[in-house]
Short mmCIF file of the C-alpha atoms (twelve columns), coordinates in Angstrom:
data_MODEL
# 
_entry.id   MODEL 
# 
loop_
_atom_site.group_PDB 
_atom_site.id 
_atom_site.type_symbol 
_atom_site.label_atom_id 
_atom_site.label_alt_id 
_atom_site.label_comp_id 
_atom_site.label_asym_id 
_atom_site.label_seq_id 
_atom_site.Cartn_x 
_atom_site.Cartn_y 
_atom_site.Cartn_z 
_atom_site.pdbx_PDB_model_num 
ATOM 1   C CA . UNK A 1   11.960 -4.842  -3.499 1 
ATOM 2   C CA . UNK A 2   13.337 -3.170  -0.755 1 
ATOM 3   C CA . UNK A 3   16.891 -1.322  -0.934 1 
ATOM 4   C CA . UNK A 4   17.873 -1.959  2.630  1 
ATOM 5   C CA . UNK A 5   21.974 -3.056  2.614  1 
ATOM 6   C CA . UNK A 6   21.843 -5.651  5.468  1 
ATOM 7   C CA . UNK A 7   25.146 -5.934  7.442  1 
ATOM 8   C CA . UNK A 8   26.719 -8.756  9.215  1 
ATOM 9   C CA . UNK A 9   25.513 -7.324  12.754 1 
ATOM 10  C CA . UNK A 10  21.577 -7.596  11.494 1 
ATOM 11  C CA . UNK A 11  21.774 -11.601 11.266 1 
ATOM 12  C CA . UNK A 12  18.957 -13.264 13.177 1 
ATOM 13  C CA . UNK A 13  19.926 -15.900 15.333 1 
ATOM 14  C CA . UNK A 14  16.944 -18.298 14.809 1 
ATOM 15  C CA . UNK A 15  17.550 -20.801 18.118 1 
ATOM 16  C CA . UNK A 16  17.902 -17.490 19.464 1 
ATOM 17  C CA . UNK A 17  14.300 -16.348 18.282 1 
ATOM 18  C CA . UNK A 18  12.825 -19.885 18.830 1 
ATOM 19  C CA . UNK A 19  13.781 -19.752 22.293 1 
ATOM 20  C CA . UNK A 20  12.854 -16.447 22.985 1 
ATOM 21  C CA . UNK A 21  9.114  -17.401 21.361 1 
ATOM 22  C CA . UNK A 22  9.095  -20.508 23.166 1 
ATOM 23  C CA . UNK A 23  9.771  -18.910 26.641 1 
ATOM 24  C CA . UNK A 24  6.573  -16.591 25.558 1 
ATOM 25  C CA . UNK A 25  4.114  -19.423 24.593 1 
ATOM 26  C CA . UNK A 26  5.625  -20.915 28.076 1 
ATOM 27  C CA . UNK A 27  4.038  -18.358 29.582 1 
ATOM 28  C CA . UNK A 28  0.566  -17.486 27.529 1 
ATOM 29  C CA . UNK A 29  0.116  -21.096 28.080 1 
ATOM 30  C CA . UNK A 30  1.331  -21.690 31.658 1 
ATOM 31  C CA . UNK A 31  -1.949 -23.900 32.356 1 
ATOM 32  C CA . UNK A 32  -1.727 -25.569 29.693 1 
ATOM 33  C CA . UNK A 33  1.854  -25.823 29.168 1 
ATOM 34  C CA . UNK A 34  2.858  -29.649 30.082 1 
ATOM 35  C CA . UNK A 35  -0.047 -30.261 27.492 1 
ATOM 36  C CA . UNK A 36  1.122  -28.537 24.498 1 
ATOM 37  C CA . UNK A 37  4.968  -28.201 25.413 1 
ATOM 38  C CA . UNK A 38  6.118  -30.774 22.250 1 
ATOM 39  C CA . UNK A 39  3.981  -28.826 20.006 1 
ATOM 40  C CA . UNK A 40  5.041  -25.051 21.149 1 
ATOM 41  C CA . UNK A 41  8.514  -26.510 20.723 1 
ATOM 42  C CA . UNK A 42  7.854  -27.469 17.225 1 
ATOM 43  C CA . UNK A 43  5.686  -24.751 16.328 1 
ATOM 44  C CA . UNK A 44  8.183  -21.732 17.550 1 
ATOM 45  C CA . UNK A 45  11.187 -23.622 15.486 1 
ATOM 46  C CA . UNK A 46  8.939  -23.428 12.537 1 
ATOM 47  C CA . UNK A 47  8.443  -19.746 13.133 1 
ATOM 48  C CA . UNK A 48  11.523 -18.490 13.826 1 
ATOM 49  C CA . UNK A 49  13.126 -20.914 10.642 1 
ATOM 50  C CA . UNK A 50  10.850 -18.907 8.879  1 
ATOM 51  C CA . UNK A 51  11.848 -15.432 10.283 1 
ATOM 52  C CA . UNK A 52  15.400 -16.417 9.776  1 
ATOM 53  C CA . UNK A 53  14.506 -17.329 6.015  1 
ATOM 54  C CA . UNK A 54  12.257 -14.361 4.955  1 
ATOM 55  C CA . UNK A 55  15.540 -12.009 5.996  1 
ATOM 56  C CA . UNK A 56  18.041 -14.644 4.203  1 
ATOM 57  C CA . UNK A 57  15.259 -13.932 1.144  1 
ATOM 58  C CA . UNK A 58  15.369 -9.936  1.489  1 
ATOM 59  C CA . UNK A 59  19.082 -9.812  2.223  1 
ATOM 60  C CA . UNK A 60  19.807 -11.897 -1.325 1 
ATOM 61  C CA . UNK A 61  16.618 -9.684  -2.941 1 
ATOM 62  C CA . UNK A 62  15.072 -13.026 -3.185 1 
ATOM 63  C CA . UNK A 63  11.240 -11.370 -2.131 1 
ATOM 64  C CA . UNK A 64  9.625  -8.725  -1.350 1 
ATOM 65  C CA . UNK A 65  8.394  -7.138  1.677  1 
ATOM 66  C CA . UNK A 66  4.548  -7.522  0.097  1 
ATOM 67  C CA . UNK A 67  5.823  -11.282 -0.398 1 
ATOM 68  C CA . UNK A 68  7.468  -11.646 3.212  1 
ATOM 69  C CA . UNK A 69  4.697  -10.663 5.250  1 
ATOM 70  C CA . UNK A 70  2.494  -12.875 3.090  1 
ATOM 71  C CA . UNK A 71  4.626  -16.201 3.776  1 
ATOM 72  C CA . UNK A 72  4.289  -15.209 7.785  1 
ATOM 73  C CA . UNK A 73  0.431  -14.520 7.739  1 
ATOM 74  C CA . UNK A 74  0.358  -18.378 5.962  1 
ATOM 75  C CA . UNK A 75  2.521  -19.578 8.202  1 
ATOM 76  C CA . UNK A 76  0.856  -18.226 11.300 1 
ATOM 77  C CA . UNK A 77  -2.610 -18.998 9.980  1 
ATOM 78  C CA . UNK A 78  -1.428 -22.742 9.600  1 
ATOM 79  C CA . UNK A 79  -0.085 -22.424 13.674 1 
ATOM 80  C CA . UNK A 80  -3.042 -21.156 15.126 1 
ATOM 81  C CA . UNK A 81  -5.084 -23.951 13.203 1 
ATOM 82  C CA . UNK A 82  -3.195 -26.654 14.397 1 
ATOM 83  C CA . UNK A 83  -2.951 -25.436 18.030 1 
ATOM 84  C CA . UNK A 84  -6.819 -25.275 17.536 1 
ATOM 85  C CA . UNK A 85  -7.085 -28.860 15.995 1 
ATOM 86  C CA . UNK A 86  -4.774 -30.714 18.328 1 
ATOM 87  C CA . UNK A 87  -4.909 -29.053 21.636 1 
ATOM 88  C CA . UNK A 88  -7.984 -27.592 21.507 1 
ATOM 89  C CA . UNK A 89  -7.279 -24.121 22.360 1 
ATOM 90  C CA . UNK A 90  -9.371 -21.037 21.514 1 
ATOM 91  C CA . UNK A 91  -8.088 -19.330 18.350 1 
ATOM 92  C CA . UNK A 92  -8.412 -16.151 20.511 1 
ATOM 93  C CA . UNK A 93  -5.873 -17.636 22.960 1 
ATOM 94  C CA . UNK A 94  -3.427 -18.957 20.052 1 
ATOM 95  C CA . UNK A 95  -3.633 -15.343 18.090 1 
ATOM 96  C CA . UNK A 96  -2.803 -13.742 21.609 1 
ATOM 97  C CA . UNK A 97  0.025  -16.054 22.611 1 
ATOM 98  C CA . UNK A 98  1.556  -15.668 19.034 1 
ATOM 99  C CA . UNK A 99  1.276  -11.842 19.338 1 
ATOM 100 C CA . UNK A 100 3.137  -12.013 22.360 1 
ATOM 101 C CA . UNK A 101 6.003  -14.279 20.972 1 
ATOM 102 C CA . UNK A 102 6.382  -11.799 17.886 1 
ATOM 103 C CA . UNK A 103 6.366  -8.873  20.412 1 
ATOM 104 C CA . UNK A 104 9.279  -10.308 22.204 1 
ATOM 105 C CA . UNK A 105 11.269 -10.470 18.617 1 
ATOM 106 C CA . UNK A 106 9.494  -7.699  16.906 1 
ATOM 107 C CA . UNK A 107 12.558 -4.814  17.043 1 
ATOM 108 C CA . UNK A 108 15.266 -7.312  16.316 1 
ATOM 109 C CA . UNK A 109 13.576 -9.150  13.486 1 
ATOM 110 C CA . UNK A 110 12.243 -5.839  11.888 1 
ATOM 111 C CA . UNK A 111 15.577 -3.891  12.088 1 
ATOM 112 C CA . UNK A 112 17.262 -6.932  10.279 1 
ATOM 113 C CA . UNK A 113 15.029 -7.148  7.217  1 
ATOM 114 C CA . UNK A 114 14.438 -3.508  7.088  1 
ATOM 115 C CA . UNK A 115 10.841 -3.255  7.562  1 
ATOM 116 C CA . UNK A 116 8.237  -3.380  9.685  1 
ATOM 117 C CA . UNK A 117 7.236  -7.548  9.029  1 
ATOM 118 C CA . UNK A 118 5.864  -7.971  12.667 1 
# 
């Protein structure tokens, strides 16, 4: 486990993060977006609950960063499937618009666990 102290001022702020990936997908998806809207909705809530509960899990030394960046690369395997299976979207596409959302919450989601998750 990692020995990072995390302090009060390195909370995430998951609506914060959810919004902040949804505003990305918005925009990797702009052609599609009144199409998959509902389901980029759901799907960057489910993301950024789980960003907000990997650093709740490090901060209590619940997991491990080994552990951590497991439970995301499930979690964003199980995304980019069912953007695949529902809306019929290229993985390429999904993987890309996903990289994009993390990229927008990268710095402040690393520097609050401690490590480099995304």
């Amino acid at each position: 486990m990692t020995d990072t102290v995390l302090t009060e001022s390195d909370t995430l702020d998951q609506p914060d993060l959810s919004k902040e990936m949804l505003h990305s997908f918005k925009t990797s998806f702009l052609e599609d977006w009144s199409e998959i809207r509902d389901y980029a909705e759901q799907e960057a809530h489910r993301l950024s609950i789980l960003l907000a509960e990997i650093h709740q899990l490090i901060a209590q030394g619940e997991t491990t960063e080994e552990r951590a960046k497991i439970m995301l690369s499930i979690q964003s395997d199980v995304d980019s499937s069912h953007f695949t299976a529902i809306q019929g979207l290229g993985k390429a596409a999904i993987d890309t618009a996903t990289k994009e959302a993390f990229t927008h919450v990268r710095q402040r989601v690393n520097a609050a666990i401690g490590f480099d998750l995304l």
